[in-house]
Rosetta silent file (secondary structure, phi, psi, omega in degrees, C-alpha in Angstrom):
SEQUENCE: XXXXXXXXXXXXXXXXXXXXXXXXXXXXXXXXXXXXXXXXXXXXXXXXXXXXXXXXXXXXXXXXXXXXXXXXXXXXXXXXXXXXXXXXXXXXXXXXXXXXXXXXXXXXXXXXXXXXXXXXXXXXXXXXXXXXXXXXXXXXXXXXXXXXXXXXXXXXXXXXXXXXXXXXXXXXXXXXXXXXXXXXXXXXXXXXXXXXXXXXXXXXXXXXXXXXXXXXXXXXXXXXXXXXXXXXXXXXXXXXXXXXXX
SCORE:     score description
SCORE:     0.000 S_00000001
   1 L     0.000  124.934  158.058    0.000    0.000    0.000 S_00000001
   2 L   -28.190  118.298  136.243    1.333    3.683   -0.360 S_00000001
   3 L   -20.567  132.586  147.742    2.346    5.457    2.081 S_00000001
   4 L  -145.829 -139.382 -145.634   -0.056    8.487    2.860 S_00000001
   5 L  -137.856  109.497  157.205   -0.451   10.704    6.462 S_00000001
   6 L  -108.366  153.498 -149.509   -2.330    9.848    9.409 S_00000001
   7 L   -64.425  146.414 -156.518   -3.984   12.554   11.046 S_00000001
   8 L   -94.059    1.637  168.710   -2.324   13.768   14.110 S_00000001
   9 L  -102.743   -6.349 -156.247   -5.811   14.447   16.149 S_00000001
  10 L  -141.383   39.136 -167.121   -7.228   11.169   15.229 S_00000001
  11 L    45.753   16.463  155.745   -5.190    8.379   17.344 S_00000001
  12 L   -60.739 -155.557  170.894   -3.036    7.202   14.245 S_00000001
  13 L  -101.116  -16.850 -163.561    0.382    6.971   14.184 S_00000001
  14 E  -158.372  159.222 -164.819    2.172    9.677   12.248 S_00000001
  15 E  -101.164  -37.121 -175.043    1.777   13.297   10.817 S_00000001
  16 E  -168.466  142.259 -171.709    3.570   12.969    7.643 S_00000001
  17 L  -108.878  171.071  166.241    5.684    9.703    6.011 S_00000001
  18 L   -77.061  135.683  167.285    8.517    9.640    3.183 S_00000001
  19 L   -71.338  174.081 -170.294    7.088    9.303   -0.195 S_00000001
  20 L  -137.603  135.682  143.545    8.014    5.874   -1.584 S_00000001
  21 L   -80.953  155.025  158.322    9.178    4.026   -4.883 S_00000001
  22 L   -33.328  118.528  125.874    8.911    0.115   -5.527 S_00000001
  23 L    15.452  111.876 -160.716   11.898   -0.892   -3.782 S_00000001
  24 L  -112.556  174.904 -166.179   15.292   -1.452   -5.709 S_00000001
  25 L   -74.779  122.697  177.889   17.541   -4.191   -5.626 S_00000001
  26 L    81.300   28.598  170.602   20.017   -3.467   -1.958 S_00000001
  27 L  -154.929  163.957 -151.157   18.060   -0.589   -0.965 S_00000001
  28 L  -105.953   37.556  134.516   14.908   -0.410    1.410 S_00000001
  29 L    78.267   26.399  164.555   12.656    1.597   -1.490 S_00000001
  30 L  -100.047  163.849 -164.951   13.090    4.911    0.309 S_00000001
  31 L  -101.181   -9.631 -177.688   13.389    8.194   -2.051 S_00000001
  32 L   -35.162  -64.228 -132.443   15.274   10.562    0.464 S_00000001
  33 L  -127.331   22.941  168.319   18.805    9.960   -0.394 S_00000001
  34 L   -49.846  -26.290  175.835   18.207    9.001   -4.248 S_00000001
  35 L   -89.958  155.412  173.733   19.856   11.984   -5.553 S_00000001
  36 L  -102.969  162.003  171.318   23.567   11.918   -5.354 S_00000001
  37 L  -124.234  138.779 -168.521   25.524   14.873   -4.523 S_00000001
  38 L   -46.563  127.080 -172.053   28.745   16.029   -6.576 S_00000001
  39 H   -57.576  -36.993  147.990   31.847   14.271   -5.141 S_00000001
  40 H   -55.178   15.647 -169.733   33.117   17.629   -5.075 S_00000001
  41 H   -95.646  -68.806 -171.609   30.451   19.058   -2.915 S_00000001
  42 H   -43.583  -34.228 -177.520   30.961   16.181   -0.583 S_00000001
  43 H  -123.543   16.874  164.666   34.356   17.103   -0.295 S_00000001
  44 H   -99.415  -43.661  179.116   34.303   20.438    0.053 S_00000001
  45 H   -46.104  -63.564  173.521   31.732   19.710    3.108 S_00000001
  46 H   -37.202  -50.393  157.254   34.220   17.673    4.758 S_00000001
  47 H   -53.040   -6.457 -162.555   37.024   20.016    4.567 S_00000001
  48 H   -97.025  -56.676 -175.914   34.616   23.027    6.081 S_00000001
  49 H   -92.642  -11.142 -175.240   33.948   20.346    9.207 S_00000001
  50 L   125.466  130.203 -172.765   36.778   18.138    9.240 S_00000001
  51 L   -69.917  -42.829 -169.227   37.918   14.512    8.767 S_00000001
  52 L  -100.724   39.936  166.739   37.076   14.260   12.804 S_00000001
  53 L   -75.719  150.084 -168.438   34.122   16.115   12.665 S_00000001
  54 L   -69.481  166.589 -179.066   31.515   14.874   15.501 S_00000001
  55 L   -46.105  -40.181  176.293   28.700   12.649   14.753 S_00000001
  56 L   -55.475  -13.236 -170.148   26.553   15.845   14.818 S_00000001
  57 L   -83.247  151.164 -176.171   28.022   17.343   11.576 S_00000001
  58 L  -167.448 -135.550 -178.627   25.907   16.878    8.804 S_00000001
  59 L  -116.448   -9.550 -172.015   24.072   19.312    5.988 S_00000001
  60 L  -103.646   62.913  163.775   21.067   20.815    8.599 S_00000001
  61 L    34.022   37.723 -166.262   23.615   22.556   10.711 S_00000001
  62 L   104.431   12.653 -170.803   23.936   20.138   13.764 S_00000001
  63 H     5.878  -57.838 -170.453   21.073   18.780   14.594 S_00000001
  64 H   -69.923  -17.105  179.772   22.362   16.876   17.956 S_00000001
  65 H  -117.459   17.533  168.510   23.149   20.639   19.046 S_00000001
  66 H   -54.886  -22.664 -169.759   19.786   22.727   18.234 S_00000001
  67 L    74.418 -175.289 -172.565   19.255   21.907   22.435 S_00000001
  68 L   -99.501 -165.287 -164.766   15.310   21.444   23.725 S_00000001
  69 L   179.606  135.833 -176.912   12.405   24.013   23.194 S_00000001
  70 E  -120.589  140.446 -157.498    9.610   24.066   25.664 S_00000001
  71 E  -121.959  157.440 -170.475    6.165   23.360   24.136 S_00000001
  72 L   -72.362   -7.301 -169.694    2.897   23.658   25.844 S_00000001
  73 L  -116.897   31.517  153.440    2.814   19.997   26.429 S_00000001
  74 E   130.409  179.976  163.956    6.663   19.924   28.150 S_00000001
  75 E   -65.648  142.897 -168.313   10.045   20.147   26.896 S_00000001
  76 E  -137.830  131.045 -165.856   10.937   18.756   23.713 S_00000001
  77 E  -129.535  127.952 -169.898   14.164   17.720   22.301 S_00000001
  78 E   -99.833  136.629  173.279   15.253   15.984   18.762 S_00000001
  79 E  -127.109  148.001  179.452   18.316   13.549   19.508 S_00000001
  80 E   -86.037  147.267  165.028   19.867   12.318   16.162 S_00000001
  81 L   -50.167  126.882  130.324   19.416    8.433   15.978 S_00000001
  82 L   -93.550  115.684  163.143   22.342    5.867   17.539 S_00000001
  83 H   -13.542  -67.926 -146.444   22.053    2.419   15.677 S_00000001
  84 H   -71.502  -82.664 -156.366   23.355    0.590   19.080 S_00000001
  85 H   -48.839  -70.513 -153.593   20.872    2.778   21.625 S_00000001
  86 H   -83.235  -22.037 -164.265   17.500    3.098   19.201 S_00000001
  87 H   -72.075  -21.427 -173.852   16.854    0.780   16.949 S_00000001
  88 H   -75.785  -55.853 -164.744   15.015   -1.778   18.965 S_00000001
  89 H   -63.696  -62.921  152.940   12.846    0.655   19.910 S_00000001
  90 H    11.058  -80.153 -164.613   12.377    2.209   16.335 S_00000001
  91 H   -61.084  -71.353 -157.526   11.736   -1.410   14.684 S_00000001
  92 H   -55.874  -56.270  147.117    9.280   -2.035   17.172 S_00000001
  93 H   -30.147  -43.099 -164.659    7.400    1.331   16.286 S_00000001
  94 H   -84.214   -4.081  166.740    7.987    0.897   12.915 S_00000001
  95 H   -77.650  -38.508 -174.873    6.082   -2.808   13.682 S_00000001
  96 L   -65.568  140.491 -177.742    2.989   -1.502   15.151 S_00000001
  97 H   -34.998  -56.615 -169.954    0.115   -1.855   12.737 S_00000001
  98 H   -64.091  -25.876  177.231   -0.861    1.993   12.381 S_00000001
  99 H  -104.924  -17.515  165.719    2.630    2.957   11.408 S_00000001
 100 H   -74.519   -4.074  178.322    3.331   -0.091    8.863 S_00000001
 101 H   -78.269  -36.414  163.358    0.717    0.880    7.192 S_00000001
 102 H   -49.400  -67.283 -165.074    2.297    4.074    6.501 S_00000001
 103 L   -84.136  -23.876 -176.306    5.696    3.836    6.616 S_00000001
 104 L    63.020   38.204 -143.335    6.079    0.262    5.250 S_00000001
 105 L  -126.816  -33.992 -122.484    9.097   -0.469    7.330 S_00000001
 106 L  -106.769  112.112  173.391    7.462   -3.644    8.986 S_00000001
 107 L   162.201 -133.306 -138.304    9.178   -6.877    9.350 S_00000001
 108 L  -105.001  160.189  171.780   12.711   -8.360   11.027 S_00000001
 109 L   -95.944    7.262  162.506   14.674   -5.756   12.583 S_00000001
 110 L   -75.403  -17.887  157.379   17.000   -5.479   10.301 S_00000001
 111 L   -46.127  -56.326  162.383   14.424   -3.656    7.963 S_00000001
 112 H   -65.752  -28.896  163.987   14.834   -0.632    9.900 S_00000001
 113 H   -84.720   12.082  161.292   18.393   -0.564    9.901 S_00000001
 114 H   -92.159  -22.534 -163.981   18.867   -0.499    6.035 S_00000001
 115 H   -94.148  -15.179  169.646   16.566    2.342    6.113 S_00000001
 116 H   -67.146  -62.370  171.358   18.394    4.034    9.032 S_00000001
 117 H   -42.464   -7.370  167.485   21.789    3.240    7.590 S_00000001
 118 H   -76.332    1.382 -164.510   20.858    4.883    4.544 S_00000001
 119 H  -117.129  -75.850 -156.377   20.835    8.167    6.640 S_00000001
 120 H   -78.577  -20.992  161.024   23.358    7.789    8.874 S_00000001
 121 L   -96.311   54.959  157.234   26.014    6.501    6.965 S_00000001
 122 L  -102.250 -164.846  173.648   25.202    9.473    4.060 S_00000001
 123 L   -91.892   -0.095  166.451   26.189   12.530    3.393 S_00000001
 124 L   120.670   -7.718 -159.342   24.369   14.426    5.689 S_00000001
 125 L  -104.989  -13.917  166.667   21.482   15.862    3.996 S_00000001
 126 E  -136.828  155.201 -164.347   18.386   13.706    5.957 S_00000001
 127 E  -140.223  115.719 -157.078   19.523   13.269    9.872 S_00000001
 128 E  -103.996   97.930  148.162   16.880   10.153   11.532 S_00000001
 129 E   -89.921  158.452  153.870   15.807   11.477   14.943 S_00000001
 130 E  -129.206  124.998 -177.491   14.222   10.604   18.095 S_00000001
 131 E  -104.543  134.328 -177.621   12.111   12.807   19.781 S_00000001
 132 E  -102.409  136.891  171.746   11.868   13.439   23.381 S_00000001
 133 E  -124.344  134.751 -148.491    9.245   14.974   25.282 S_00000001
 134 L    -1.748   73.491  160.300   10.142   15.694   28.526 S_00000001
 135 L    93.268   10.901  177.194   13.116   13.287   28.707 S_00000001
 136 L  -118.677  138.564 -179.865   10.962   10.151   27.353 S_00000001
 137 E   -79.035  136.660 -164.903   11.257    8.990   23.803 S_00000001
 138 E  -160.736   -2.646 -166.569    7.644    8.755   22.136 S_00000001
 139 E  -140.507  149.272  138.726    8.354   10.462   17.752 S_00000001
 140 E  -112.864  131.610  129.187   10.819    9.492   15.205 S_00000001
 141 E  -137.269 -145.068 -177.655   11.500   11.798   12.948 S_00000001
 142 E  -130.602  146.638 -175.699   13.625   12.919    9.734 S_00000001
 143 E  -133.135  173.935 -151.142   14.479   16.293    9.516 S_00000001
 144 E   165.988  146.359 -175.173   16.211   16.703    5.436 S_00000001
 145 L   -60.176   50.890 -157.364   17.673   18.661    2.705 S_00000001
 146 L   -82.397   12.763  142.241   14.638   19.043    0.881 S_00000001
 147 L   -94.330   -8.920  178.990   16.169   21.160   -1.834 S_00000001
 148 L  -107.534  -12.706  170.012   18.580   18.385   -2.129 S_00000001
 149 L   -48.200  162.012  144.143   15.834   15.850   -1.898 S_00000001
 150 L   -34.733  -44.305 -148.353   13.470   13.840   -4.964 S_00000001
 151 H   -75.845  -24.917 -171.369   10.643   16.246   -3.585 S_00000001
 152 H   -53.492  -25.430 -175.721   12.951   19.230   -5.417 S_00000001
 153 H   -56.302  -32.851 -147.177   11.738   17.280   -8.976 S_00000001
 154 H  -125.655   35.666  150.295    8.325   18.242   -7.972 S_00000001
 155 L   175.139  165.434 -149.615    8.024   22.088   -6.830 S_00000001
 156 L   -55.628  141.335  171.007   10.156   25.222   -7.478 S_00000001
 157 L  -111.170  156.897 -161.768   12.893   24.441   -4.390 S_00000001
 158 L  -131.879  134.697  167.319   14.475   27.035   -2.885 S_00000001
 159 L   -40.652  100.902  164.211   18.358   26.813   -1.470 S_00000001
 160 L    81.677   13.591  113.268   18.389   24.994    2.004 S_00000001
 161 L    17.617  114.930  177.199   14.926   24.199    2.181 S_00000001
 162 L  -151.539  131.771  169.905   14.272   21.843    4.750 S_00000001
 163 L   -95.916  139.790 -178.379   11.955   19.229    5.160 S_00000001
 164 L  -139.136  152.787  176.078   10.440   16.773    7.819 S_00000001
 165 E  -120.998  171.328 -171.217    8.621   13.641    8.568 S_00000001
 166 E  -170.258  126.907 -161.019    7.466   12.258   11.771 S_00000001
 167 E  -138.110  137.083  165.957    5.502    9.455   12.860 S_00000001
 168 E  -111.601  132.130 -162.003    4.674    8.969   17.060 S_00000001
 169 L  -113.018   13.512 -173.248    4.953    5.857   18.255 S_00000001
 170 L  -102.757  143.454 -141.783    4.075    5.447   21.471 S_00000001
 171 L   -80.057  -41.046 -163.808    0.150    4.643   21.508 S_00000001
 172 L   -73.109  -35.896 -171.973   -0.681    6.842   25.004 S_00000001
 173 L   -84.839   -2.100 -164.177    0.667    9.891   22.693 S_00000001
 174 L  -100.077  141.124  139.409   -1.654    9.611   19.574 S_00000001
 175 L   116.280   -0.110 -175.206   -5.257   11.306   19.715 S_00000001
 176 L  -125.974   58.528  127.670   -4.091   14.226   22.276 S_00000001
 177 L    89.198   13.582 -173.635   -3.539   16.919   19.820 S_00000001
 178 H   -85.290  -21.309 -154.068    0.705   16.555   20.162 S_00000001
 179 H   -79.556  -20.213  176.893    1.377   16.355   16.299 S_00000001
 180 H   -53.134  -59.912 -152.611    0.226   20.010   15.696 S_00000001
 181 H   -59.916  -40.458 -154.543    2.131   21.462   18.776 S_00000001
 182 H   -54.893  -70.938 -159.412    5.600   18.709   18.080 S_00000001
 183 H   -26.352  -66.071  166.997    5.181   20.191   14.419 S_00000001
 184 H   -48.745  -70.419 -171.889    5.310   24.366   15.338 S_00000001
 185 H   -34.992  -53.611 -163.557    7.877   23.186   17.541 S_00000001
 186 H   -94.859  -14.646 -170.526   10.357   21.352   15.392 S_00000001
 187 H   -88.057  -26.174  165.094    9.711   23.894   12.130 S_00000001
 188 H   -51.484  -32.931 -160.937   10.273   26.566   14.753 S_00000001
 189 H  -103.001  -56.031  169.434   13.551   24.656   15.679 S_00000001
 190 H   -36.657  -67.253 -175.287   14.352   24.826   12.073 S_00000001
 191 H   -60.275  -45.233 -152.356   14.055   28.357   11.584 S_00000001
 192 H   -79.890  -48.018 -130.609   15.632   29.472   14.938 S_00000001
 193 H  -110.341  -30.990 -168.921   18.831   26.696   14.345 S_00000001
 194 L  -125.737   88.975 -178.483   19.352   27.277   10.413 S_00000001
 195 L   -64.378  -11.303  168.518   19.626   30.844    9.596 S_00000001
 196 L   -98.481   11.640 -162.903   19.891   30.100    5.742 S_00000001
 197 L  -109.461  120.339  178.348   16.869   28.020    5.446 S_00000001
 198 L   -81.872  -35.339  177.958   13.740   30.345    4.852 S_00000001
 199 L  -128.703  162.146  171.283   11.009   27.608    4.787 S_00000001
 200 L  -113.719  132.757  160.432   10.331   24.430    6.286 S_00000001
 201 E  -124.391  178.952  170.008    8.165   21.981    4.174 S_00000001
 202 E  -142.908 -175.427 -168.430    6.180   18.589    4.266 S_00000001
 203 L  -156.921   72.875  145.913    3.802   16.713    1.573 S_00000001
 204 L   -71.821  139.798 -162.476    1.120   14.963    3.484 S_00000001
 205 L   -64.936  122.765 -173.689   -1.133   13.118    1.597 S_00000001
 206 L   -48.635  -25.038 -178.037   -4.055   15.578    0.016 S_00000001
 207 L   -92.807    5.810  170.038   -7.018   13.570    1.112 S_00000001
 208 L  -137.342  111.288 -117.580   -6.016   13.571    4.648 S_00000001
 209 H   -80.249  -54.633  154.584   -7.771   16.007    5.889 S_00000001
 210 H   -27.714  -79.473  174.540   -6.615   15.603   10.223 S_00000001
 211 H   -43.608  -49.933  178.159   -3.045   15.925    9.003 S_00000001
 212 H   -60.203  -44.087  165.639   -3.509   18.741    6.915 S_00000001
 213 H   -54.504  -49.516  177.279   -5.110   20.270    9.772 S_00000001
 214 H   -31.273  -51.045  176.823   -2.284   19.594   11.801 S_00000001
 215 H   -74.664  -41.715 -166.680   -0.159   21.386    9.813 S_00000001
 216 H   -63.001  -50.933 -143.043   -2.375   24.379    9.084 S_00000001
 217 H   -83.078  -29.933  132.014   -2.521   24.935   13.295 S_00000001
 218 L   -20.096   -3.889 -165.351    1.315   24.886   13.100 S_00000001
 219 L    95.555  -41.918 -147.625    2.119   27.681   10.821 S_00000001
 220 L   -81.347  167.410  175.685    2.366   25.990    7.897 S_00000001
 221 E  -148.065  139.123 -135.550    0.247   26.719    4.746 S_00000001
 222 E   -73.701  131.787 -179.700   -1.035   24.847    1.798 S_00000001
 223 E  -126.009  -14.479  137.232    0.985   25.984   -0.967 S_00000001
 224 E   175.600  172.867 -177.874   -0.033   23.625   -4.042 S_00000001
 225 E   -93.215  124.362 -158.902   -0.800   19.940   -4.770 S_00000001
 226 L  -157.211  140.624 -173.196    1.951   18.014   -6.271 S_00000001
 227 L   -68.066  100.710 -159.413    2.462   14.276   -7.638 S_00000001
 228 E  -101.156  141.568  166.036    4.491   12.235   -5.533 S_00000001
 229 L   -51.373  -33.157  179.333    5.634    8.766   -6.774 S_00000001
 230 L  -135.394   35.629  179.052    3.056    6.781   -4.206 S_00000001
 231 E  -175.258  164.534  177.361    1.068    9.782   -3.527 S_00000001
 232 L  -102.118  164.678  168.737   -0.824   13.186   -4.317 S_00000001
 233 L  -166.857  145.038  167.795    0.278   15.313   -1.738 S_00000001
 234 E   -43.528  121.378  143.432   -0.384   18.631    0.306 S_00000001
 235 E   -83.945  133.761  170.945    3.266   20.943   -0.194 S_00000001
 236 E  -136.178  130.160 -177.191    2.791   22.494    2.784 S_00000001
 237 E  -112.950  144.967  154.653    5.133   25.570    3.956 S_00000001
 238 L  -111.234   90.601 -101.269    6.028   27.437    6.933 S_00000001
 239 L  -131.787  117.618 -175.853    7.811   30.471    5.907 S_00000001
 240 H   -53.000  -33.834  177.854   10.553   32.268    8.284 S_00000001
 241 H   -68.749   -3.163  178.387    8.354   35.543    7.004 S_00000001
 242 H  -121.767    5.264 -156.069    5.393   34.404    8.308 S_00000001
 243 L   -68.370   10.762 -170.174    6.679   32.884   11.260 S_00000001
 244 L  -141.907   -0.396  167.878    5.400   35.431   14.033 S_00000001
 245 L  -101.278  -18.484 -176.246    2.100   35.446   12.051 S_00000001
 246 L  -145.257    0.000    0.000    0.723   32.175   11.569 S_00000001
């Protein structure tokens, strides 16, 4: 089944998914890190952070060191994924019914670690999170280049653009109104943490209508309908210019 969005008000699992191709031979069918980036790019990056640069270096300007942000429903902090630490918990999320339907991730637990390892041993450009809200782990998400992304084929992209997905997996969290506030929160996190990135976006699937809501009561705002490989989908932006307005 496609991928699409389950609404973030309506006890499902997740606010917004990866779009997805059929699966290729060695690679877990995700579309994130499908574009290559010029070996000179790559190696220009390096030199700017370093052969020893920390785990944290990447293309979204640190992630692991944006710090917490306090949200109406506690403090909330994105930790970049460790393989060794996360993954059990992950796979088992990524196992529960409401989010395989979605994410398509569902199986042995080595499923989830081709699709992490596709992140974390990359270049840098989508960074696999876990999100904590005060101090407990309960969201995964991906925070990503989305001008360097697949999604760039399919609306004008703009330089440093950055996109995110997020699915909450713990059951006790779904249905109380968190994916709006996590959402403001983390695009908010964005803006505050990456001073060259002017928008934040997502693509939740157009027909579902809870997510899209989600999004709207976050800042963001529907900005056109655009053809996804396994999906029509909502672009939906939150715009550093509108950011004290909506």
């Amino acid at each position: 089944m496609s991928p699409t969005d389950a609404g973030a008000d309506t006890g499902q699992a997740q606010a917004t998914a990866p779009p997805r191709r059929p699966a290729k031979a060695g690679a877990d069918g995700e579309d994130t890190l499908d574009l290559r980036l010029p070996d000179d790019f790559v190696a220009l990056f390096r030199q700017t952070t370093g052969t020893d640069a920390p785990a944290t270096a990447d293309l979204l300007d640190g992630v692991g060191d944006w710090g917490s942000v306090l949200t109406p429903a506690g403090t909330f902090q994105l930790v970049p994924v460790r393989l060794g630490r996360d993954l059990p918990l992950i796979s088992r999320w990524m196992n529960d019914p409401a989010v395989a339907e979605f994410w398509q991730l569902a199986g042995p637990r080595e499923v989830t670690e081709a699709h992490l390892l596709a992140q974390l041993d990359g270049d840098g450009r989508s960074v696999p999170c876990i999100g904590l809200l005060e101090g407990t782990p309960m969201s995964y998400w991906e925070i990503y280049r989305a001008d360097l992304d697949p999604l760039a084929r399919h609306y004008p992209a703009r330089p440093h653009d950055t996109g995110i997905h997020l699915l909450i997996g713990c059951v006790a969290d779904r249905g109380r109104g968190l994916g709006g506030t996590l959402l403001r929160a983390v695009a908010d996190l964005v803006l505050g943490q990456r001073v060259t990135c002017a928008r934040v976006l997502a693509e939740p699937d157009l027909r579902n209508a809870p997510s899209l809501a989600a999004f709207l009561s976050a800042g963001f705002r529907f900005a056109a309908e655009v053809d996804l490989p396994a999906k029509r989908a909502a672009l939906m932006i939150r715009d550093r210019s509108l950011r004290d307005l909506l």
